[in-house]
FIRO-685934 format. One record per residue: residue in one letter; y, x, z of N, C-alpha, C, CB in turn. Coordinates in steps of 0.001 Angstrom, whole numbers, padded with zeros to 6 digits, always signed. Atoms other than C-alpha are relative to their C-alpha. Glycine has a CB too. Layout:
AYXZYXZYXZYXZ/...
//
This chain:
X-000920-000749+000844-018713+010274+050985+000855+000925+000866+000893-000959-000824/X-001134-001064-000653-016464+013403+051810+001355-000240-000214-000129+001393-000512/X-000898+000741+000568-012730+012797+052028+000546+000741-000829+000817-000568+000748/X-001051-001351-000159-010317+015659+050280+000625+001074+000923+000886-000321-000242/X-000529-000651-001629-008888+018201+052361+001113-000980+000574+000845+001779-000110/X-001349+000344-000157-005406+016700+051971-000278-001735+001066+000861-000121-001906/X+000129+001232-000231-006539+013307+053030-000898-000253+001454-000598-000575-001281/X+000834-000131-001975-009116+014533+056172+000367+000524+000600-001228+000506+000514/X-000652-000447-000936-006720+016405+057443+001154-001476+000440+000665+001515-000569/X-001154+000668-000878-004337+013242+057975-001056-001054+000236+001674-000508-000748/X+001283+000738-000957-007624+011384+059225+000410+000255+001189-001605+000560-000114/X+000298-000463-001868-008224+013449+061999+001443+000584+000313-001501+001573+000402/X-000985-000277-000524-004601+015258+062558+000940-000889+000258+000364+000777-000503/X-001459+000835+000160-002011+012238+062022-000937-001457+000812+000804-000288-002224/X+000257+001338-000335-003988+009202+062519-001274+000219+001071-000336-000966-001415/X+000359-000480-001462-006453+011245+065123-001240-000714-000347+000978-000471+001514/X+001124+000784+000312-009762+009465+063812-001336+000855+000501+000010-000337-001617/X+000891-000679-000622-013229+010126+065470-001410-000441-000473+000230-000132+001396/X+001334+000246+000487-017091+009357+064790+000168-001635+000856-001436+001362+000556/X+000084+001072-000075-017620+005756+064748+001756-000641+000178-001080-000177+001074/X-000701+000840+000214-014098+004911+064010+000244-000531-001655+001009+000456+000676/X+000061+000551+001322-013164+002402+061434+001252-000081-000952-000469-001267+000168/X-001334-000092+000933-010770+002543+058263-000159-000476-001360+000513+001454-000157/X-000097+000829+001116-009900+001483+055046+000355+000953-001011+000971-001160+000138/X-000474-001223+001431-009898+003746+051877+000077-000483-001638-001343+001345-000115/X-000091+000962+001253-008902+003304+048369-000034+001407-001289+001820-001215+000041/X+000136-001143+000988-009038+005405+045006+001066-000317-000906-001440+000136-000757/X-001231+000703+000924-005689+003883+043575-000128-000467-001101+000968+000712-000316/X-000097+000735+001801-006847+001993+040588-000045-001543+000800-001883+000420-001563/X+000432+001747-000532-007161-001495+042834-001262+000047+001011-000607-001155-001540/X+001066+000274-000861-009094-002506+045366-000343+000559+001555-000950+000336-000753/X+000261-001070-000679-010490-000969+048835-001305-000105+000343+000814+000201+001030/X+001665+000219-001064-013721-000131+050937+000618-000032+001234-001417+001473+000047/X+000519+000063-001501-014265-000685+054553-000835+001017+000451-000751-001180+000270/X+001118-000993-000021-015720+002195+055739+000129+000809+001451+000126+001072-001375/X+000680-000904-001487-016858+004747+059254-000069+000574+000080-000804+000175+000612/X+000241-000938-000173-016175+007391+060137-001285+000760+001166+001119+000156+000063/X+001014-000265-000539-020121+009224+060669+000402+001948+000246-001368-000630-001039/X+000669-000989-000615-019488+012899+061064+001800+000611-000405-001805+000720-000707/X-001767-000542+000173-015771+015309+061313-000224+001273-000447+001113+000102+001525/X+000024-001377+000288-017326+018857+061218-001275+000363-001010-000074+000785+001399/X-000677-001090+000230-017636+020872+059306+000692-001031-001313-000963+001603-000266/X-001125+000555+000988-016027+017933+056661+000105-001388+000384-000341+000122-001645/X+000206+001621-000480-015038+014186+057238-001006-000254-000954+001399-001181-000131/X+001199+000688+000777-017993+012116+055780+000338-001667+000724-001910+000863+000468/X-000499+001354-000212-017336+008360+055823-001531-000682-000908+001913-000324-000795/X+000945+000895+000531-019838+005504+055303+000734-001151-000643-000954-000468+001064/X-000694+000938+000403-018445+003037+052878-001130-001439+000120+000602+000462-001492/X+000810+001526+000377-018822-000767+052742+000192-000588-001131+000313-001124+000845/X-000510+000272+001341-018468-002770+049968+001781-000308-000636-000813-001191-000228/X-001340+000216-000180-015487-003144+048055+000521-001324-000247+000649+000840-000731/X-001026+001125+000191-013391-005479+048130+001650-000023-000513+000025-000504+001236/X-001374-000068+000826-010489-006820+045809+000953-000908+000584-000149-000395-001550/X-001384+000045-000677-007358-006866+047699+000934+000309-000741+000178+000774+001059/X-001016-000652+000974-004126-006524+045680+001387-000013+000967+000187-000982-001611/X-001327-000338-000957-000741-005736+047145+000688+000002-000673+000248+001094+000774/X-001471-000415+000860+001199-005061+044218+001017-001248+000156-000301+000269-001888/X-000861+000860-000275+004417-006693+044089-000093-001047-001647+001533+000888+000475/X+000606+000777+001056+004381-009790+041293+001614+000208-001024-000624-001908+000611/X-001044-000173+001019+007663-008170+039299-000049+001386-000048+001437-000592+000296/X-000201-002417+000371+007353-004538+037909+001141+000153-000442-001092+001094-001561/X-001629-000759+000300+010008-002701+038354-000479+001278+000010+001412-000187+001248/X-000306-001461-000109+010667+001005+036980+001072+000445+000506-000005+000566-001044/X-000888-001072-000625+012960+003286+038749+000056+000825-000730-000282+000561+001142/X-000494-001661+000792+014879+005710+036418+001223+000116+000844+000490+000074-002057/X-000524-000178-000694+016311+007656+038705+000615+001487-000356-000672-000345+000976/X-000732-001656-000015+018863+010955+037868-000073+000526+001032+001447+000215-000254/X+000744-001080-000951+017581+013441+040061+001389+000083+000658-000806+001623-000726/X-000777+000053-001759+019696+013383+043508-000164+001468+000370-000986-001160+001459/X+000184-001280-000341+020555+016763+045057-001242+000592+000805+001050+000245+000622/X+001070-000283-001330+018440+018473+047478-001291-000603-000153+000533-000610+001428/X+001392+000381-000023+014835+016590+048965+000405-000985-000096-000975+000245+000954/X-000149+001660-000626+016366+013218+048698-001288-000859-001316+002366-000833-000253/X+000005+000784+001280+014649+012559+045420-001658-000485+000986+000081+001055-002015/X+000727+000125-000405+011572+012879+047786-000090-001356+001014-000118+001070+000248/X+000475+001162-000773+012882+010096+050064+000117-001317-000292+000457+000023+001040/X+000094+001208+001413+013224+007961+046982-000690-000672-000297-000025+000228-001091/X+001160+000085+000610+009983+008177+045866-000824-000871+000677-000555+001173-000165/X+000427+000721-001686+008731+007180+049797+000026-001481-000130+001253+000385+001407/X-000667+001429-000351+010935+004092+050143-000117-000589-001223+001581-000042+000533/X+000285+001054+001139+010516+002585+046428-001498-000264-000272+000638+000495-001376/X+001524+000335+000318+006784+002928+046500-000494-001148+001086-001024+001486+000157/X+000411+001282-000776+006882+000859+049985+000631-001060-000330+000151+000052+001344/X+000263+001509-000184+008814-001580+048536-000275-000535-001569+001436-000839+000794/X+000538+000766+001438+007012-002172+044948-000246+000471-001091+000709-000826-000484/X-000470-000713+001601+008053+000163+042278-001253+000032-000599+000725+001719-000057/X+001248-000234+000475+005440+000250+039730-000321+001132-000610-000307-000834-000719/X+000013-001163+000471+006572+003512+038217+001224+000349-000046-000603+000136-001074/X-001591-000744-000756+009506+006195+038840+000188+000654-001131+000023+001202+001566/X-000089-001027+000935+010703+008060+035692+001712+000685+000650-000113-000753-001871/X-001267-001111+000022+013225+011036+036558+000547+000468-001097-000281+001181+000573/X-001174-000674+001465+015988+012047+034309+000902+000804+000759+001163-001342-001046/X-001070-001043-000748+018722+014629+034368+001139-000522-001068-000431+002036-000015/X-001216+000301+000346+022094+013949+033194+001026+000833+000161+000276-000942+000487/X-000663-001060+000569+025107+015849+032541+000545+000621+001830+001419-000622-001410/X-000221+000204-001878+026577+015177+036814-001464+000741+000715+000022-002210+000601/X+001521-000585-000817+022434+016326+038000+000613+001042+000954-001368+000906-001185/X-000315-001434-000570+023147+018890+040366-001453+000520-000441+000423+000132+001872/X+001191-000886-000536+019440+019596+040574-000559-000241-001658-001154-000691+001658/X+000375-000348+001771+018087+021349+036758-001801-000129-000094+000608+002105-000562/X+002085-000558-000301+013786+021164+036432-000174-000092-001237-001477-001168+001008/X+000720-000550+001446+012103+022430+033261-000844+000529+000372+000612+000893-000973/X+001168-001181-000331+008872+023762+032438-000877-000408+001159+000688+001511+000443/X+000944-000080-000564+006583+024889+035053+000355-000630+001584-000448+001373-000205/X-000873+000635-001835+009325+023995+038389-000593-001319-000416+002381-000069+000377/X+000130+001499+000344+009129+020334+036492-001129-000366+000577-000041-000382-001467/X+001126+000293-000751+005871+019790+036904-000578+000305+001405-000699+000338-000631/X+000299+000151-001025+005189+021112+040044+000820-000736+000970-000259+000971+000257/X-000998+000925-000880+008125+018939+041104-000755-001285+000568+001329-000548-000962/X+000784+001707+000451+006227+015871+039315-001085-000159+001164-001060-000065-001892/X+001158-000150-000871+003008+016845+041627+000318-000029+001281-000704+001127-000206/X-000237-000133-001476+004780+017190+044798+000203-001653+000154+001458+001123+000512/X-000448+001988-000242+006461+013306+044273-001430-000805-000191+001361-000847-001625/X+001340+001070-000296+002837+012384+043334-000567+000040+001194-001207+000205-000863/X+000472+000035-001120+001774+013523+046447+000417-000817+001040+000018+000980+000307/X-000855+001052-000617+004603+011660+048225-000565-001448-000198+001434+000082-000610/X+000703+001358-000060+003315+008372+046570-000958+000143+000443-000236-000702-001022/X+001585+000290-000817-000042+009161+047746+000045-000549+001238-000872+001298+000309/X-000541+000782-001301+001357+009076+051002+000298-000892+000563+000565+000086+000289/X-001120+000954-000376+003591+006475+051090-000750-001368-000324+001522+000245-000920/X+001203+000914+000136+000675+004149+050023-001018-000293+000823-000593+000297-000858/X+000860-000002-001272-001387+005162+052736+000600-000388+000834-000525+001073+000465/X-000212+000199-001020+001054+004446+054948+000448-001435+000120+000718+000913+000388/X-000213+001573+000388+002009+000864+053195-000853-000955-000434+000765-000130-000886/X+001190+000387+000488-001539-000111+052394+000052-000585-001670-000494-001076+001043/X+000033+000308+001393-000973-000278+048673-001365+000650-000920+001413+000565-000552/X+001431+000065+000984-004235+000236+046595+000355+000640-001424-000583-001774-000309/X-000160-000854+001798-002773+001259+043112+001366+000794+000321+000344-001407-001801/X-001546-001659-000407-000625+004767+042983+000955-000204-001516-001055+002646-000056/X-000941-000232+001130+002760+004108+041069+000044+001337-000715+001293-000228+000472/X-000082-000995+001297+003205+006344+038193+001660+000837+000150-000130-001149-001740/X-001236-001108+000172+005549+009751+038549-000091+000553-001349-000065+001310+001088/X-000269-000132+000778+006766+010096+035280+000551+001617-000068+000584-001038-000192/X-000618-001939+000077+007608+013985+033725+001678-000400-000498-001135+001422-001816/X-001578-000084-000178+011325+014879+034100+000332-000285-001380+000679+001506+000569/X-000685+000187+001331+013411+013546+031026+001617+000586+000018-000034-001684-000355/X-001245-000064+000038+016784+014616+029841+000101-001901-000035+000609+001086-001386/X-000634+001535+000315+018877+011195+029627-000389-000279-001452+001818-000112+000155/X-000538+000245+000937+019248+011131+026226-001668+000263-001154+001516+000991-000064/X+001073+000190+000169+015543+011893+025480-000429-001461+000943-000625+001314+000259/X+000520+001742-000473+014696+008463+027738+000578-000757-000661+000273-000622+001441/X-000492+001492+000553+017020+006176+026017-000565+000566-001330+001923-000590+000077/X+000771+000287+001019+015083+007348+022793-001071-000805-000018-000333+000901-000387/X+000879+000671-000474+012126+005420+024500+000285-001266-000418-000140+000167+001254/X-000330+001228+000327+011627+002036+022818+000115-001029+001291-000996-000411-001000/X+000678+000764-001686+011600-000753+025755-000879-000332-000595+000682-001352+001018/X+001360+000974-000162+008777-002527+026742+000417-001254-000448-000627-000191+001566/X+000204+002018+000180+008135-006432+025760+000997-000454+000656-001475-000926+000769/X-001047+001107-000837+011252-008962+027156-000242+000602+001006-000217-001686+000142/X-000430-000682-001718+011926-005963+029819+001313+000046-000240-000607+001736+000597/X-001233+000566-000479+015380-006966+031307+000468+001928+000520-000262-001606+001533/X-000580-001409-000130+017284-002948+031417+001220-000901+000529+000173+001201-001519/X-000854-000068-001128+019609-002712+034176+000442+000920+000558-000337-000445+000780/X-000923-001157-000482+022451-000206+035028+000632-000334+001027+000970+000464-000886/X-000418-000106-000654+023531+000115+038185+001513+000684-000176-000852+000310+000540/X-001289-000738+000537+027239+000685+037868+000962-000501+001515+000707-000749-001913/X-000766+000575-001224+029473+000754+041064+001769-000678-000499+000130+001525+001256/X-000995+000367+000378+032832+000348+038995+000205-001334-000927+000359+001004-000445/X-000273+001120+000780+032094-002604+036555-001689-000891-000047+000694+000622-001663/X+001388+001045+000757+029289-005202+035426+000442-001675+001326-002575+001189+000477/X-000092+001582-000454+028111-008531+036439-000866-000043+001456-000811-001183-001328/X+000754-000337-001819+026882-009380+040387-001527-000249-000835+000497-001659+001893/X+001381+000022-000170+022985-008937+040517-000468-001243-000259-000405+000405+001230/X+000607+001277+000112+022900-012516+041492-000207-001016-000817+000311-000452+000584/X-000457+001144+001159+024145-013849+038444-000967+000394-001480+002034+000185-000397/X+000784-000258+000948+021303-012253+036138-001022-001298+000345-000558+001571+000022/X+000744+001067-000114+018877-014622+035315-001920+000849+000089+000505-001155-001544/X+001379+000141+000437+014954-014023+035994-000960+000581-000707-000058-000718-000414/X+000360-000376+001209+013265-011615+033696-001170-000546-000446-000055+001241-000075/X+001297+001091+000403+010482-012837+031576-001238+001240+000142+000133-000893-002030/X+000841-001088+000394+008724-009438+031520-000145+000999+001152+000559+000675-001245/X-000460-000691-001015+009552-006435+033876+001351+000325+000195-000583+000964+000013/X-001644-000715-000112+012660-004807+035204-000228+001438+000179+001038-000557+001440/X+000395-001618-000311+013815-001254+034689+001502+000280+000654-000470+001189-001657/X-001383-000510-000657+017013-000126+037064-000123+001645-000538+000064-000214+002027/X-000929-001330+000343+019172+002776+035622+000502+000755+001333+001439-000475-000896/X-000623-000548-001283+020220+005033+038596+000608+001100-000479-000952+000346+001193/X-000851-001360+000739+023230+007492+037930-000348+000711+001452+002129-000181-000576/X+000144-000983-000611+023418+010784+039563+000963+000185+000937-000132+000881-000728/X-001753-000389-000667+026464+011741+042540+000845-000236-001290+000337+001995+000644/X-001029+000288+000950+029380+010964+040833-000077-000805-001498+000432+001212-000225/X+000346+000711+001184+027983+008801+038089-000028+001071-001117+001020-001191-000295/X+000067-000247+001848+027346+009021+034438+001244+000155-000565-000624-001304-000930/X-001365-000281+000856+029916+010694+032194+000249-001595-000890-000301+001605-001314/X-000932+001779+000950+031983+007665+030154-001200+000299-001414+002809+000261-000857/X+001021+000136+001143+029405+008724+026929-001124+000071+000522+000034+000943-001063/X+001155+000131-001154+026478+008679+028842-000234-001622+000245+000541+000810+001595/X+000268+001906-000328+027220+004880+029856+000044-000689-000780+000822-000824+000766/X-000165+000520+000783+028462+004115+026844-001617+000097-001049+001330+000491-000359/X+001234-000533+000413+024830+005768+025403-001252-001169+000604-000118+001670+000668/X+000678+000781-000771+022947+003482+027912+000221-001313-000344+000242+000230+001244/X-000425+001287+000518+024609+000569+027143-000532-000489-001573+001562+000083+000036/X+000115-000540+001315+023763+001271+023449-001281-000831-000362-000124+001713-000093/X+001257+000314+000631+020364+000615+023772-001233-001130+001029-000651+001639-000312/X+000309+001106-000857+020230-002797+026035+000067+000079+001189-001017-000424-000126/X-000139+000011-000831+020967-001915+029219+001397-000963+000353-000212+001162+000212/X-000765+001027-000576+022964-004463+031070+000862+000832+001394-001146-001365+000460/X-000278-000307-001208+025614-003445+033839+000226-000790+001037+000777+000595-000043/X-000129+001353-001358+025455-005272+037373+000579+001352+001208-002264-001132+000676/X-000565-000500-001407+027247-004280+040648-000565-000676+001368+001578-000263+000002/X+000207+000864-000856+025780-004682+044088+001288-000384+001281-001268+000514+000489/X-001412+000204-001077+029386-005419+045607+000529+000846+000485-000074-000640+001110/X-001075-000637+000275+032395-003977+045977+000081+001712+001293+001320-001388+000187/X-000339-001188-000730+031310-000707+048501-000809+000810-001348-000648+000159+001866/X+000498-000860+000652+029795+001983+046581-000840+000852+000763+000876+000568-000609/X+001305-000556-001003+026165+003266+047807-000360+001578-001028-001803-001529+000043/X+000755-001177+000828+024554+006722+047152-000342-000011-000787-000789+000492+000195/X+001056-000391+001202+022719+008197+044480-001254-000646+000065-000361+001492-000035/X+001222+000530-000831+019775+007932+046848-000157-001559+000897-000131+001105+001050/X+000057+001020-000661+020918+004700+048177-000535-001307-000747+001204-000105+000504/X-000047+001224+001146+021375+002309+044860-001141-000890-000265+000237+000554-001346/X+001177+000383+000712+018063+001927+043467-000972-000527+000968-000579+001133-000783/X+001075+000783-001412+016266+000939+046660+000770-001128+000218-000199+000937+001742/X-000892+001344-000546+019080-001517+047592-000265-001256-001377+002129+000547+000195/X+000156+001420+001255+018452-003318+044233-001531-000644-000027+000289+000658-001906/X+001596+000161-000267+014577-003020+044670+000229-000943+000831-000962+001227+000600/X+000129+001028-000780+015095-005056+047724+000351-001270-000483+000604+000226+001011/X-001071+001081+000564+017670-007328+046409-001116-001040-001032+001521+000959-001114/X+000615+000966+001279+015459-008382+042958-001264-000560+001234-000778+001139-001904/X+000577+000556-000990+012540-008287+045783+000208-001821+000749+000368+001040+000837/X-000573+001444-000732+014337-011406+047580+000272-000962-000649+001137+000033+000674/X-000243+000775+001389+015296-013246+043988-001163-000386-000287+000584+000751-001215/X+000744+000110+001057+012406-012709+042501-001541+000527+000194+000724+000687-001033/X+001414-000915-000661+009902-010908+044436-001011-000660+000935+000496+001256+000953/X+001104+000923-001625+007155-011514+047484+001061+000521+001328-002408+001054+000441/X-000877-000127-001555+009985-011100+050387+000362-001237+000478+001458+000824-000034/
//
């Protein structure tokens, strides 16, 4: 098999791979091959072995709704929650957003963060590619019914209950992530509205870009494979 460009260029440029070396490839639905690299020019060509079912995912799905963070951070979001589990990232904008995406920017936003998970899988040996969700206003996501006995969770630096003192979910978890400067007072009160729970991870107050990874870990260590 041939690889993509995107993917034989970080063969041979990043990870420097040569004829008769060996690697591990996957097509993100589960699983991988074992496979050899037989020829580089004029395209990589790889000999696969059979596959084999390896799973990695983490054994508590968690979504990441995350209000879009200024600048590239949303990019180093995407990175760090895919290495440690997330099963899918939905972006929202909120009234605080600095950063606006509609339309045609949106999507090519959406495509760049998928590319990021591609990455960030290759580089964490994860097998199935979390799901980059298309940009939502706020107020279009909390129209979204939940899922089955999924446990909604607002990150709130000024009030709620400690992390530790939630109990267990029976289903998945979805963390709320506000934007710089939080969610306007109707906004939280909007969230709250429609089952979201507020928890604090103790009394400093972390980034935009910081929150939602620090809780990932956190449920991780409760409730997770850490």
């Amino acid at each position: 098999m041939s690889l993509p460009p995107e993917a034989a260029h970080h063969a041979l440029r990043v990870l420097r791979l040569r004829n008769g070396d060996e690697l591990v490839v996957f097509d993100g639905l589960g699983g991988e091959y074992p496979a050899k690299v037989v020829e580089t020019m004029p395209t990589l060509r790889l000999a696969l072995g059979d596959w084999r079912e390896v799973e990695r995912e983490a054994p508590l799905p968690v979504r990441l709704v995350q209000a879009l963070p200024s600048g590239d951070k949303m990019d180093w979001v995407v990175q760090k929650a895919v290495e440690l589990g997330v099963q899918a990232i939905q972006p929202v904008q909120s009234k605080r957003s600095v950063v606006r995406l509609s339309g045609e920017r949106a999507e090519k936003r959406r495509a760049h963060w998928q590319q990021v998970v591609v990455a960030a899988c290759e580089q964490c040996g994860r097998n199935r590619l979390p799901a980059i969700e298309a940009v939502l206003d706020l107020p279009h996501y909390l129209a979204q019914p939940p899922d089955e006995n999924e446990l909604r969770l607002l990150l709130s630096p000024q009030q709620g209950v400690c992390l530790s003192d939630i109990r267990q979910p029976v289903g998945g978890l979805t963390l709320l992530i506000g934007p710089e400067g939080g969610f306007e007072p109707d906004e939280e009160a909007a969230v709250r509205s429609v089952g979201f729970q507020a928890v604090t991870l103790g009394p400093r107050v972390l980034r935009a870009e910081t929150a939602g990874l620090a809780a990932m870990a956190a449920v991780s260590a409760m409730w997770g494979d850490f």
